[in-house]
Chimera marker file (.cmm) of the C-alpha trace (Angstrom):
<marker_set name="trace">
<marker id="1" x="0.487" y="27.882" z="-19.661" r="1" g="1" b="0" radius="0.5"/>
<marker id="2" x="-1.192" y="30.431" z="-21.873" r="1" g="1" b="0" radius="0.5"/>
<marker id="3" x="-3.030" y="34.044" z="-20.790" r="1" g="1" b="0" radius="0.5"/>
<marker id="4" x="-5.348" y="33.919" z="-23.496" r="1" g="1" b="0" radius="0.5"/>
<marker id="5" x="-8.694" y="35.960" z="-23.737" r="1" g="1" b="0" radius="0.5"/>
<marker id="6" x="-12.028" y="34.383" z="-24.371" r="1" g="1" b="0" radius="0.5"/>
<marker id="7" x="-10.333" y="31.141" z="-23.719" r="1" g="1" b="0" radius="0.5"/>
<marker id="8" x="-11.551" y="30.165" z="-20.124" r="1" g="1" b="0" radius="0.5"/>
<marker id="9" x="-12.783" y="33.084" z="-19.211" r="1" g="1" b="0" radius="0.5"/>
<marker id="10" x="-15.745" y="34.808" z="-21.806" r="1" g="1" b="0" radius="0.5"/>
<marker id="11" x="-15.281" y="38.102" z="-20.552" r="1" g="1" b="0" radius="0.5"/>
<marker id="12" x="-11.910" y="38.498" z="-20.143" r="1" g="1" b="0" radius="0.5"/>
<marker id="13" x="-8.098" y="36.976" z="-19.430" r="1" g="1" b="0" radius="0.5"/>
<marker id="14" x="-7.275" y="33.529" z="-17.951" r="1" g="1" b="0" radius="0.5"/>
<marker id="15" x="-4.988" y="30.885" z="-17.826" r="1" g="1" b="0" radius="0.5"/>
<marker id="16" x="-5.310" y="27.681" z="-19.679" r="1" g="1" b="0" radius="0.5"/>
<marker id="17" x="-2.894" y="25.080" z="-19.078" r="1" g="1" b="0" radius="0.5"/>
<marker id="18" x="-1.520" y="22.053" z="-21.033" r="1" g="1" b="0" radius="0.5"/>
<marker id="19" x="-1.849" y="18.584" z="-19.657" r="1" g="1" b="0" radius="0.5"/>
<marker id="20" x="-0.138" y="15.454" z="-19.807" r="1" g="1" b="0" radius="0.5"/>
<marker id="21" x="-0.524" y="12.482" z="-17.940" r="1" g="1" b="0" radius="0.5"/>
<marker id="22" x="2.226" y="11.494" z="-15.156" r="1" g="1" b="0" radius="0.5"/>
<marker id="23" x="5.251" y="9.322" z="-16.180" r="1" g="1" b="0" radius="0.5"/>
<marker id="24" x="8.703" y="9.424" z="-15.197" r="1" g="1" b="0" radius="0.5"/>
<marker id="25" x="11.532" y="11.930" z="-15.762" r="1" g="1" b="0" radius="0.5"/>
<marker id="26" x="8.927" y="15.067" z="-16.654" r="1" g="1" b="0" radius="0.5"/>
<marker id="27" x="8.497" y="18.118" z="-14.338" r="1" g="1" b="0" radius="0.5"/>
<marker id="28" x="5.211" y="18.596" z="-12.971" r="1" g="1" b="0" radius="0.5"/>
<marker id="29" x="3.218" y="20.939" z="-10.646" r="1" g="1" b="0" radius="0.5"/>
<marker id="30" x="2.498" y="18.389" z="-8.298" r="1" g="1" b="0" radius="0.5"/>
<marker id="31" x="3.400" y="14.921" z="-7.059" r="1" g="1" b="0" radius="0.5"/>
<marker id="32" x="0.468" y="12.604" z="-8.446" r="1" g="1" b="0" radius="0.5"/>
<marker id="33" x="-0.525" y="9.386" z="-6.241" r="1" g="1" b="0" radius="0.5"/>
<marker id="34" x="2.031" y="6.822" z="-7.292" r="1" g="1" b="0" radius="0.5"/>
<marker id="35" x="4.600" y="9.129" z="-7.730" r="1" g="1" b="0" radius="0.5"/>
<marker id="36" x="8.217" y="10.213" z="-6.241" r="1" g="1" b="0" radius="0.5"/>
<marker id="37" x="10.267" y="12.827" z="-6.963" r="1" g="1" b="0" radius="0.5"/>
<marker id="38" x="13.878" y="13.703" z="-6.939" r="1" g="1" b="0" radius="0.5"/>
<marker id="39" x="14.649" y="17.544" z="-7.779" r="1" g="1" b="0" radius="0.5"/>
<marker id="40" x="12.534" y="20.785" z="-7.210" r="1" g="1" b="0" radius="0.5"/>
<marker id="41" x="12.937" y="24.006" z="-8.659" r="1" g="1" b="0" radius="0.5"/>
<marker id="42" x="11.295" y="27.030" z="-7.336" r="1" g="1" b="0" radius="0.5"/>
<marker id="43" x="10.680" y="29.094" z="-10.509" r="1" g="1" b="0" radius="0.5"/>
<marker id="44" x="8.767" y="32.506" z="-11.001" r="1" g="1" b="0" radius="0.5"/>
<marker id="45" x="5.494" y="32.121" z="-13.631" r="1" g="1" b="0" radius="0.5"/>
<marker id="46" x="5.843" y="28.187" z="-13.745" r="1" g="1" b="0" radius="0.5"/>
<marker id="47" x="3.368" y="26.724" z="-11.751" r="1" g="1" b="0" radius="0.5"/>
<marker id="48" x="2.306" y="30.009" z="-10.259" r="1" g="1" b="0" radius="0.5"/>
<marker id="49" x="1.331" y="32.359" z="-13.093" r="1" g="1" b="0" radius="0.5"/>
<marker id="50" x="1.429" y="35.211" z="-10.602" r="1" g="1" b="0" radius="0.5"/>
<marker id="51" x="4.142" y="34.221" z="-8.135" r="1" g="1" b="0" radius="0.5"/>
<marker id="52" x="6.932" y="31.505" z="-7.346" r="1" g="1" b="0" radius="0.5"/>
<marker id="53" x="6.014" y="28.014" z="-6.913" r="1" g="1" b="0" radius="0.5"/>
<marker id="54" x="7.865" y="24.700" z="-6.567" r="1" g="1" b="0" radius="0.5"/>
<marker id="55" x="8.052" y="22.075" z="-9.377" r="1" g="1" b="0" radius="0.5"/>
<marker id="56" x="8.700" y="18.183" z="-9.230" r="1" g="1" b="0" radius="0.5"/>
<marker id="57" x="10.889" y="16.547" z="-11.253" r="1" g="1" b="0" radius="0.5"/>
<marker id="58" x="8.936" y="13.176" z="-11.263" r="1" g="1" b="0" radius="0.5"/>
<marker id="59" x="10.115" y="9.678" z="-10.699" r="1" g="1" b="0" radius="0.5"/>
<marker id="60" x="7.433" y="6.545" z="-10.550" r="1" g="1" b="0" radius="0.5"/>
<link id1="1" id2="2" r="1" g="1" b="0" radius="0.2"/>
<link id1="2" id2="3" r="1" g="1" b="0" radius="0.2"/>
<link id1="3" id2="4" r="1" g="1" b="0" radius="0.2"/>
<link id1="4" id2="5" r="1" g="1" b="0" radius="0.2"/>
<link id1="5" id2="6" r="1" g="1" b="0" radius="0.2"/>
<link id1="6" id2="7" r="1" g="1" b="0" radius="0.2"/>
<link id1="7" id2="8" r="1" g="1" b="0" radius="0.2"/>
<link id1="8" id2="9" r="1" g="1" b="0" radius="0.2"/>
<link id1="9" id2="10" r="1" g="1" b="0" radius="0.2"/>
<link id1="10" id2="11" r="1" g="1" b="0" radius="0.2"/>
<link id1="11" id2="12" r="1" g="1" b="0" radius="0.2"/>
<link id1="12" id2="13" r="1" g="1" b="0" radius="0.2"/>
<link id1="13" id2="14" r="1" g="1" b="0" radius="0.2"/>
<link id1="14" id2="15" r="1" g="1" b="0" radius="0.2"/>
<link id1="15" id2="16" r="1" g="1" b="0" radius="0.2"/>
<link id1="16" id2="17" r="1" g="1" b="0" radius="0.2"/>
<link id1="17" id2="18" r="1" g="1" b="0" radius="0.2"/>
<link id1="18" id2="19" r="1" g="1" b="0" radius="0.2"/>
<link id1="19" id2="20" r="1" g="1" b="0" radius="0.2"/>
<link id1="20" id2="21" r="1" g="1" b="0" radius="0.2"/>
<link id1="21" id2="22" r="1" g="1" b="0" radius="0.2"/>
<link id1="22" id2="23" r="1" g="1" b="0" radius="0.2"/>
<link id1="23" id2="24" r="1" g="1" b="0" radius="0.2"/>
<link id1="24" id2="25" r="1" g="1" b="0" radius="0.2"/>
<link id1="25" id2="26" r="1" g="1" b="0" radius="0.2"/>
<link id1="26" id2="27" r="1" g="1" b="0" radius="0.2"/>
<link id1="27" id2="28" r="1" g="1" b="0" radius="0.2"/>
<link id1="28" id2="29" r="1" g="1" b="0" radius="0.2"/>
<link id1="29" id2="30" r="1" g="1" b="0" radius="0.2"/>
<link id1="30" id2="31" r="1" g="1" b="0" radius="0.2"/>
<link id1="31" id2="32" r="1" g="1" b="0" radius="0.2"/>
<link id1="32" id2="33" r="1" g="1" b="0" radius="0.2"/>
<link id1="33" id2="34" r="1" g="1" b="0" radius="0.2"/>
<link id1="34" id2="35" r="1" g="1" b="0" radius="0.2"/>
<link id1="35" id2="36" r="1" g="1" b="0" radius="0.2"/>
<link id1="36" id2="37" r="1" g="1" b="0" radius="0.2"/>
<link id1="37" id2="38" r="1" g="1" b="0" radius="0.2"/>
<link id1="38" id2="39" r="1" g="1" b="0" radius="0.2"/>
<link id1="39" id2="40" r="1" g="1" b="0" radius="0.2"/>
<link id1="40" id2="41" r="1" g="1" b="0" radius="0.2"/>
<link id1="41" id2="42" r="1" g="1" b="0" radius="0.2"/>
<link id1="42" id2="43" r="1" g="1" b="0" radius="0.2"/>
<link id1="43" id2="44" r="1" g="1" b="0" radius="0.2"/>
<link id1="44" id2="45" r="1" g="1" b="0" radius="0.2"/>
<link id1="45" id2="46" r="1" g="1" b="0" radius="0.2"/>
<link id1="46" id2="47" r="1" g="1" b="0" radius="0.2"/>
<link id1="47" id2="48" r="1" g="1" b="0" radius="0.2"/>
<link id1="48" id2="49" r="1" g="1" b="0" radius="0.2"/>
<link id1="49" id2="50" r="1" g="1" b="0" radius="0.2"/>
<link id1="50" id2="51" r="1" g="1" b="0" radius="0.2"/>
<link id1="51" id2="52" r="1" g="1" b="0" radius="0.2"/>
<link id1="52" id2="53" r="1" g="1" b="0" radius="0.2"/>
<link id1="53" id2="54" r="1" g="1" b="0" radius="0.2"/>
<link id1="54" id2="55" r="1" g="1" b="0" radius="0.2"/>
<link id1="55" id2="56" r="1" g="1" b="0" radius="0.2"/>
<link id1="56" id2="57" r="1" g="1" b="0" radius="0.2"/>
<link id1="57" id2="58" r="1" g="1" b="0" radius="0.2"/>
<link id1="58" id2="59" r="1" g="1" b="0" radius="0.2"/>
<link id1="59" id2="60" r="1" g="1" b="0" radius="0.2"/>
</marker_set>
């Protein structure tokens, strides 16, 4: 995750993200269809840039 300017947002600051695509044994934002998960961490800036959110540790 990256607060960039001009990046998504022309005017101004906003969060881009990078993407992968689901497989097992990665941490992720959210469970994708398909998709279990065994440990979650509730981490400040992670998956919430602004806040605490929970993250998957992914298992499939």
């Amino acid at each position: 995750m990256a607060n960039q300017l001009g990046v998504c947002n022309p005017s101004g600051f906003a969060y881009s993200y990078h993407l992968r695509a689901p497989q097992n044994n990665i941490w992720a934002c959210s469970v994708p269809p398909g998709f279990t998960f065994d440990q979650t961490r509730n981490q400040l800036g992670v998956c919430n840039p602004s806040g605490f959110a929970y993250s998957y540790h992914l298992r499939g």
